[in-house]
N, C-alpha and C positions, 0 to 999 in steps of 0.2 A: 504494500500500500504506500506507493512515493505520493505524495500530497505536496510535493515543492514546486514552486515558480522556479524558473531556472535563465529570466533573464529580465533587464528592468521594463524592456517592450512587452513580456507575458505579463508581469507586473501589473503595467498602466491598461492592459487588454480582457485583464481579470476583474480587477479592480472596477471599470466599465462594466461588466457582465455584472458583480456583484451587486451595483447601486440599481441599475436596468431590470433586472431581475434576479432577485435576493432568494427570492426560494427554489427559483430552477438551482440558482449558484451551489446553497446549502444541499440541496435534493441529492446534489450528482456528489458532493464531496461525503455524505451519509450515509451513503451507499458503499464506499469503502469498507463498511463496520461487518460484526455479525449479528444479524436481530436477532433475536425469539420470534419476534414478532413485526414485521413491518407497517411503519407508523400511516395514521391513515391521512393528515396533514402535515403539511410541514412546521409552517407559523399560523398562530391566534395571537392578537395584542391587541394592546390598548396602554398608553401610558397615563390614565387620570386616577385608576385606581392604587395603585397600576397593577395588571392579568398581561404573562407576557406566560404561553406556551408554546415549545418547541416539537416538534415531533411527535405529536401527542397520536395515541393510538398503540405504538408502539411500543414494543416491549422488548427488555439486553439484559445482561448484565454484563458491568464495564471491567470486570476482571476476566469473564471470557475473551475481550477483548486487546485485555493484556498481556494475558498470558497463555489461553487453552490455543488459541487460533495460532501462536508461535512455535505448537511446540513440535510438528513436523517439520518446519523448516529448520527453526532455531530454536532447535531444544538443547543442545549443545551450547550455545552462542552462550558469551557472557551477559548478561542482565544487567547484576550487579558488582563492584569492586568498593569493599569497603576497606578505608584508611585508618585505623587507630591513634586516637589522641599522642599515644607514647610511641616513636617512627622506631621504638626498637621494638614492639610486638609486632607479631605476624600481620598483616593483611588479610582478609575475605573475600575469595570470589565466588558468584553462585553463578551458576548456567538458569537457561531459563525453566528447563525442567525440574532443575533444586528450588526453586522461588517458586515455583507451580505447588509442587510437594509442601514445602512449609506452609505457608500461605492456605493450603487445602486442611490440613495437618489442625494449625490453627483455628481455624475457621471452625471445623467439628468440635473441638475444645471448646469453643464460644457457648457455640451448641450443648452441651452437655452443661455448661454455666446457664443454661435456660435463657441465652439470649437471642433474640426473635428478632426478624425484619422490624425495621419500627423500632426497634431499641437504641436508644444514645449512648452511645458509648464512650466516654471522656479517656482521652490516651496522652499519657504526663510521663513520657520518657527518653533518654538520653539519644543522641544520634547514632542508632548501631541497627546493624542490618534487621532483628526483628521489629522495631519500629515501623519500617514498610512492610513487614512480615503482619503487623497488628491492622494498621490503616486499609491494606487486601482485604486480611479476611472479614474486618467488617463489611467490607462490599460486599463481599462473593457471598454473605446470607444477609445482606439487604439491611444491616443495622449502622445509624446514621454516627459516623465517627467526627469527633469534634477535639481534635489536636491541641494540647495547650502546651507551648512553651516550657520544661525544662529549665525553669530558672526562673517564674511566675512565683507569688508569693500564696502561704497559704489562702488568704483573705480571696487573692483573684483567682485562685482554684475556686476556691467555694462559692463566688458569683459565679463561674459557670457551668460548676457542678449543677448549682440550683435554679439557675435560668432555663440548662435545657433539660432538667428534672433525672438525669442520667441513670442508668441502673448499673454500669459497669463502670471503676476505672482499672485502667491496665497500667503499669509504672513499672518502675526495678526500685532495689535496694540503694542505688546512688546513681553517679555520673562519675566522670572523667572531665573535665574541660581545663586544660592548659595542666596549671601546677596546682588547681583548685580540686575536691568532692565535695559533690552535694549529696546531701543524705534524700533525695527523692520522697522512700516511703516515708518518712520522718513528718514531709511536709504534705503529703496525706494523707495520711493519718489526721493532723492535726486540723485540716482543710473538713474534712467528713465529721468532726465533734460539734458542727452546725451545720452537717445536711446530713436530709431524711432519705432519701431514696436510692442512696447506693446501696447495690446487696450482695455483692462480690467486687475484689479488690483480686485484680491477678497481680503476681507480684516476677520481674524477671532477675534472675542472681546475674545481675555484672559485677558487683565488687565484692561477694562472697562474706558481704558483712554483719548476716543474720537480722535482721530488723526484727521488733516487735511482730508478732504474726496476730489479726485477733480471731482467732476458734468463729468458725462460724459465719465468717465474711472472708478471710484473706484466705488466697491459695498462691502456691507456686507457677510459675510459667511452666517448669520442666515437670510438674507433676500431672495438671492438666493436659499435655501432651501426651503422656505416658501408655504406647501400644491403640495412640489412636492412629485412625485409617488417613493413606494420604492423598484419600479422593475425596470430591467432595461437589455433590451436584451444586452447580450456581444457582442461587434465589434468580427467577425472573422478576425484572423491575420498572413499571410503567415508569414511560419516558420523565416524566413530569416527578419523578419518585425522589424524596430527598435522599441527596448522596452524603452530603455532610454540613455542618456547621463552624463557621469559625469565628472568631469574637475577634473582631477589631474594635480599636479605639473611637470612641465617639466625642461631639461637643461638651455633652454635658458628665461626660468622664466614665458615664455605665457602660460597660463594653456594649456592642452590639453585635445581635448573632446572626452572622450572612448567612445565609442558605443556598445550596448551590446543588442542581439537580441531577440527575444522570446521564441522559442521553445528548443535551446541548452542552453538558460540562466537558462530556467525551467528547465529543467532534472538534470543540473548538482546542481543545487541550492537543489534541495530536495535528491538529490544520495550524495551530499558530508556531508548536515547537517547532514543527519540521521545516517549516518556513521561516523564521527568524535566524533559526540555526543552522539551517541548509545542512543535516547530519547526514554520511552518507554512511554506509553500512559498517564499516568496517573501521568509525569514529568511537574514540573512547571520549564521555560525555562531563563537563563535571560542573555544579553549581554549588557554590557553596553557602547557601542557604540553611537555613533551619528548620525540618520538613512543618513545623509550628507557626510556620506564616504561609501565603497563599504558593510566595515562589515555591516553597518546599511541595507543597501539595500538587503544585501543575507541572512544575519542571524537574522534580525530582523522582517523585513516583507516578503520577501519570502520565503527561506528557511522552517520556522516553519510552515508558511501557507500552506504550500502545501503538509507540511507532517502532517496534524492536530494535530499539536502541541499545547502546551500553552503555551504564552511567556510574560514574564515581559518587561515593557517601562518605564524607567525612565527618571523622567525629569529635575533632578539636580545633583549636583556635588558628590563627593566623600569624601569630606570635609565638607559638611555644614551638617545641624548645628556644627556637629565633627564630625573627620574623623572615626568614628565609624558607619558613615549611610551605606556605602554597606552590614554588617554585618547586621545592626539593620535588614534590608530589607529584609537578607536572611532569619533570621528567622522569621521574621512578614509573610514572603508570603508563608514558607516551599520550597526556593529554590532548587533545585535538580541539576540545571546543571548551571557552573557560570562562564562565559567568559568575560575578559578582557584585558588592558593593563599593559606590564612592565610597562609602565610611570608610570602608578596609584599604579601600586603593592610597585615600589620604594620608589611613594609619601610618602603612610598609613606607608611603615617599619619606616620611618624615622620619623614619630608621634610618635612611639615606640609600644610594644606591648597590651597595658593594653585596648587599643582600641575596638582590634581584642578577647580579652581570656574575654572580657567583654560577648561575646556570644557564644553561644552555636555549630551553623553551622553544628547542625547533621543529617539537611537534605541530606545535599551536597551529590554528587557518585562522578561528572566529572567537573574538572577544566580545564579551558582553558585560552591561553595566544596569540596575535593579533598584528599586529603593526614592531614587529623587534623581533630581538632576546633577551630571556630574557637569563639574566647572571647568574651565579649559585647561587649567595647568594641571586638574589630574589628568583628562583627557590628553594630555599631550602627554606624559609620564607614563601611561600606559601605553599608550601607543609607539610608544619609544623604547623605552626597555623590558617592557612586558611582549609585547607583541612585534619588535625588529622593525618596526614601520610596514609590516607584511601581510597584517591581520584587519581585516577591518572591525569597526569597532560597534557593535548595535547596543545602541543606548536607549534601551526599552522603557514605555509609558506606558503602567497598567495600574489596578488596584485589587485590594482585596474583591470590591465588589465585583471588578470585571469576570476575573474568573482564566484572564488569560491575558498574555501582550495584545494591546489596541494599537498603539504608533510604535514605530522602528523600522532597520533596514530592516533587510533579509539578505543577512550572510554579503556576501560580494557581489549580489547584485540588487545594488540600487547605490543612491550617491549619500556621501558621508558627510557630516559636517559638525566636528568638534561642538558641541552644548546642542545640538539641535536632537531631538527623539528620531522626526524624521518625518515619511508617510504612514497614514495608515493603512492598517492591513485589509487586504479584500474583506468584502462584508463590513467594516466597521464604517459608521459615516457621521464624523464629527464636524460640529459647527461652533464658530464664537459669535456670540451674542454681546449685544452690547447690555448695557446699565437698563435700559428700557427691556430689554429680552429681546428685540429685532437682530436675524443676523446678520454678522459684517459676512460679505461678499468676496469685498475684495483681499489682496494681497498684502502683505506688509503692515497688516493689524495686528492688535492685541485684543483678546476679550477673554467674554467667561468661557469656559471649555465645554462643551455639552455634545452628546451624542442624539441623533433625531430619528434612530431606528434602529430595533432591540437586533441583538446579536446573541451564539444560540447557548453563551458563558455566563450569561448578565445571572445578576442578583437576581433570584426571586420575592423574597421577603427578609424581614430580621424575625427569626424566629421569634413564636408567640405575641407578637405586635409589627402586626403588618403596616398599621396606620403610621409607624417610627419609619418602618421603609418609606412610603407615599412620602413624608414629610421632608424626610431627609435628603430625598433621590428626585423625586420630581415632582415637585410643590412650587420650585423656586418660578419655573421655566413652563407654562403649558405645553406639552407635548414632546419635551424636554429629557434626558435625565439627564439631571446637573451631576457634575464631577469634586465640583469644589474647586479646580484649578484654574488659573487663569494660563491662558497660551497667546503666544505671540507666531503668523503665519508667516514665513520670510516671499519675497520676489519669485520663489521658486515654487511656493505652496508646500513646503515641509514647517514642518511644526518646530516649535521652542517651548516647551512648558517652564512658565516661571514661577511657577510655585502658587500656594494652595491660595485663596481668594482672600482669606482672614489673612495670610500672610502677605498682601499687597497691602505695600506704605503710600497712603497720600500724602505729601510734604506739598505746601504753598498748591496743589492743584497737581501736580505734576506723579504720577502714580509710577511708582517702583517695583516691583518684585524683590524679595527678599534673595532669591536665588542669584538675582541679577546685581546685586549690591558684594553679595559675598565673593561671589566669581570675580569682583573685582578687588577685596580684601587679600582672596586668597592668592593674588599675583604678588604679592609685599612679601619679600622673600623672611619678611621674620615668622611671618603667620603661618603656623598648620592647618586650621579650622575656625570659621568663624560662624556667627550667628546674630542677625540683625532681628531686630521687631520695632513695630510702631508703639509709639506711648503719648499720651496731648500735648499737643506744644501750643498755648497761648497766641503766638503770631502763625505760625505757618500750619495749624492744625494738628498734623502730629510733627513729630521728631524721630531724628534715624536712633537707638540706642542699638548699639554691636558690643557684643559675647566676644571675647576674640584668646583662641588658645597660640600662644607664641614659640617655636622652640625653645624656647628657655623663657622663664617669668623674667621680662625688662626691670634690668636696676635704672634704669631713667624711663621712666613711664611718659613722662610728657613729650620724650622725644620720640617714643615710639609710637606714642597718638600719634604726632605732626606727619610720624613718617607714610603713614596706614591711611590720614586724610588725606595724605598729599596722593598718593595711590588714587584713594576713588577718585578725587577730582582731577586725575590724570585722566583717569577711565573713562570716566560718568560723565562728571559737572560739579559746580560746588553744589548747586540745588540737591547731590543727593551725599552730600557729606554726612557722615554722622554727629552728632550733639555730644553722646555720650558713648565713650567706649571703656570695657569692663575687662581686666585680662583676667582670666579664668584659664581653670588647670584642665576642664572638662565640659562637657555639656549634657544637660537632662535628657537620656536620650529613651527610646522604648528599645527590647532587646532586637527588633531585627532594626535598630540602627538611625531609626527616624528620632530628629531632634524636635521636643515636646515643647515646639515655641508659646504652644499655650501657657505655658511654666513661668518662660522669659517675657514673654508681655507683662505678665503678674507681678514680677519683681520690678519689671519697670514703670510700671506705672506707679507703684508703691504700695500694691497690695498683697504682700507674699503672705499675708493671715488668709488666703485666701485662695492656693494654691490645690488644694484637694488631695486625694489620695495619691503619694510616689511614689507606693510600695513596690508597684510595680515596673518601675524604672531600670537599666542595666545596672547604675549604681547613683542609691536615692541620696549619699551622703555630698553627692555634690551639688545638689540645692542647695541644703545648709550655707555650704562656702559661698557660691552664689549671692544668697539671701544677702549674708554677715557683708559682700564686699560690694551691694550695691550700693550706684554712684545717686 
């Protein structure tokens, strides 16, 4: 099943076919799969309630499509290659017939735990190959898995235990990450002494450190398995059937639980990998994501699975032992396609190079970039010594809601351009709206980002309050689903996302992006990272205030303002100078990486009593500093 465009004229010829007619387009690409059942529509929508069904009639299930349909061809082939935290234990590889087996293996355990289609099942564990071993088998009998982060605090365990009423959580006894363990069961345990409706706790031995067991609720991973069968008939699953749940971040700080369905989660998951990444068979694949956020869920395990792909899973940081291990890794596995974040890309420059030019990396074709927008001088940095000048670089726009990349290249064929996403992918059809909701037309605008016809990935609802979806998604915009972001089209009609709508600064009339401010902080060769937000300003409405991390904390601070202002309004203008700049050691960020500007408006405006739950933060003690050293 190749689903890849394979030139930028197929491209622009598809893309056509797709806006022209969207359901032949979908129809002929759906038909790749293997039904149970074939669907008897393709699209139903409406966006006022919004009712958006795909395929409906239809019936699959999306792990026969990942795994049962490969296993005469590639049943031998590698699937997965997993990485251990510590580069002196062994490695994991599964073929696709071993992930068939465990997965099947699994899944009957589930079963014998009395879990049913329809069943939620909350999965809180470490990055090691049974992880995609647990996320399968709740597919494969039709019970709705909702991934949590691995480093979540008790408290945000127990909102989503309780939100999606769960009966199962699956965890291990600890983790691994970098020179750190976490005690896993420890913080479920402690998570479940305020919720009612868990009634088994499977529990996986990674660090052989016996936890509390409680009689009656908790079982072992390897005892549950124990002499069960490695076959395992797949739940059939109407198209429209929830596949899973994932809780992202909301306005008002309660997570909110995406729902994301079967049959249009499939299609678009293996239509947009294949095509962003142009993987050809004999590619070893690797993202290094956290399978706890959306990328982990489309690009790590389904995505690659269902285009029989091979993909790399790693299970430790980017720094340990030194920040030289994503390279060591590329070359130890013969990486070919290597997707991540700015965060990390920022992190490794600011180690310096000797790291990165320590390796070889000439397996690499295609770089990839996730998370937010990357700024030019990592873009340049990667493209440089990460990728030889040789790799092109897609610097993908998606969200949790989407369900899959919306803008970016695809692999080598289409055109590049340092901070820009790109086009959008066939089938997607985005528009900017201005302040009124009418959209801009032309070229070389900026507005609000909004999509004007559903695609077959999209959110369905926020679990148990659909009316939060409707509000949230398209309320702003009739007939709309608003994104949040704002984007900027250039002369060519490729996209610029400059960051999220709350995060656009109006100074004296003249409107900013946050993204666009720092991209020009981050060229000030003192700066590693920065972070701007708007706060009131008396004369000009608001004011720029910048978060700014330095290689080193400045012993002359005021000279290292002058030098950092003198940057943007090299850049910029003085119109988007900043007022007040803060040097910080770190930024509030969430653990895949996004900085929690909601945080930094709060201290700068002066109301850090006011800042709400940071439990759940990568690391919440650097609020505090923050707080203490606001200007």
């Amino acid at each position: 099943m190749d689903l890849r465009i394979k030139s930028f004229e197929e491209y622009k010829a598809k893309y056509a076919q797709s806006v022209e007619k969207p359901e032949q387009f979908w129809d002929e690409i759906a038909n790749s799969f293997n039904w149970v059942k074939k669907y008897d529509k393709v699209l139903d929508w409406e966006f006022e309630t919004p009712k958006v069904e795909w395929f409906s009639g239809g019936k699959l299930n999306i792990t026969e499509n990942c795994l049962d349909r490969h296993l005469a061809k590639r049943g031998n082939k590698l699937a997965l290659i997993w990485e251990p935290n510590d580069p002196k234990e062994r490695f994991v590889r599964w073929t696709y017939r071993e992930l068939y087996e465990k997965v099947c293996q699994f899944a009957n355990a589930l079963k014998s735990q009395n879990v049913k289609k329809g069943d939620r099942v909350i999965i809180y564990m470490p990055m090691i190959p049974e992880l995609k071993v647990a996320v399968l088998a709740c597919a494969r009998i039709g019970a709705v898995h909702s991934v949590v982060f691995a480093g979540f605090s008790a408290s945000a365990m127990a909102d989503r235990i309780e939100d999606a009423k769960a009966k199962v959580v699956i965890t291990s006894d600890g983790l691994n990450r970098g020179t750190k363990q976490i005690p896993l069961k420890r913080i479920v345990d402690e998570a479940l002494e305020s919720c009612s409706s868990v009634e088994t706790v499977i529990v996986y031995d990674c660090l052989s450190w016996l936890p509390n067991m409680k009689p009656g609720r908790d079982v072992w991973w390897h005892d549950v398995i124990k002499d069960v069968a490695l076959e395992c008939p797949a739940e059939p699953m109407d198209a429209e059937d929830m596949l899973f749940i994932l809780y992202t971040s909301g306005s008002t700080g309660k997570p909110k639980g995406v729902v994301h369905t079967c049959a249009g989660y499939m299609v678009y998951a293996a239509y947009s990998f294949q095509n962003v990444f142009q993987v050809e068979e004999s590619d070893i694949y690797w993202c290094t994501a956290d399978i706890g956020w959306i990328t982990g869920h489309t690009y790590i395990v389904y995505g690659p699975l269902l285009s029989g792909a091979t993909s790399l899973m790693f299970e430790g940081v980017p720094t340990y032992p030194d920040p030289g291990r994503f390279w060591q890794i590329c070359d130890k596995h013969s990486v070919n396609i290597f997707y991540t974040a700015p965060t990390a890309i920022r992190a490794l420059m600011a180690c310096g190079d000797d790291h990165v030019l320590s390796y070889s990396l000439d397996s690499l074709k295609v770089l990839g970039t996730v998370g937010e927008p990357i700024n030019e001088e990592a873009w340049q940095w990667y493209h440089l010594h990460v990728g030889k000048r040789n790799c092109p670089i897609v610097d993908t726009w998606w969200q949790t809601e989407t369900g899959g990349i919306m803008i970016s290249g695809l692999g080598a064929h289409s055109p590049m351009h340092p901070t820009h996403a790109g086009y959008p992918l066939p089938g997607i059809q985005p528009a900017l709206l201005n302040q009124e909701g009418k959209e801009i037309l032309e070229n070389e605008e900026e507005g609000y980002l909004c999509i004007k016809f559903p695609w077959p990935s999209m959110i369905r609802t926020t679990y148990g309050d659909h009316e939060r979806c409707k509000n949230v998604y398209f309320s702003h915009y009739d007939g709309y689903y608003f994104t949040g972001d704002g984007a900027k089209r250039d002369k060519d009609g490729m996209y610029r996302i400059i960051g999220r709508v709350d995060d656009v600064i109006n100074v004296s009339g003249h409107r900013f992006g946050t993204a666009e401010i720092e991209d020009a902080m981050n060229t000030n060769p003192m700066v590693v990272e920065s972070a701007v937000v708007g706060y009131p300003h008396d004369i000009k409405g608001q004011g720029i205030y910048a978060y700014v991390i330095c290689n080193e904390m400045p012993t002359d601070p005021d000279f290292a303002r002058g030098s950092i202002i003198e940057t943007v309004v090299e850049q910029i203008g003085k119109i988007a100078k900043p007022e007040k700049i803060q040097f910080v050691s770190g930024l509030p960020k969430t653990r895949s990486g996004k900085i929690m500007r909601r945080i930094l408006r709060k201290v700068a405006e002066g109301e850090a009593d006011k800042l709400g739950d940071t439990s759940t933060l990568l690391d919440p003690d650097i609020v505090d500093e923050i707080v203490s050293g606001a200007i």
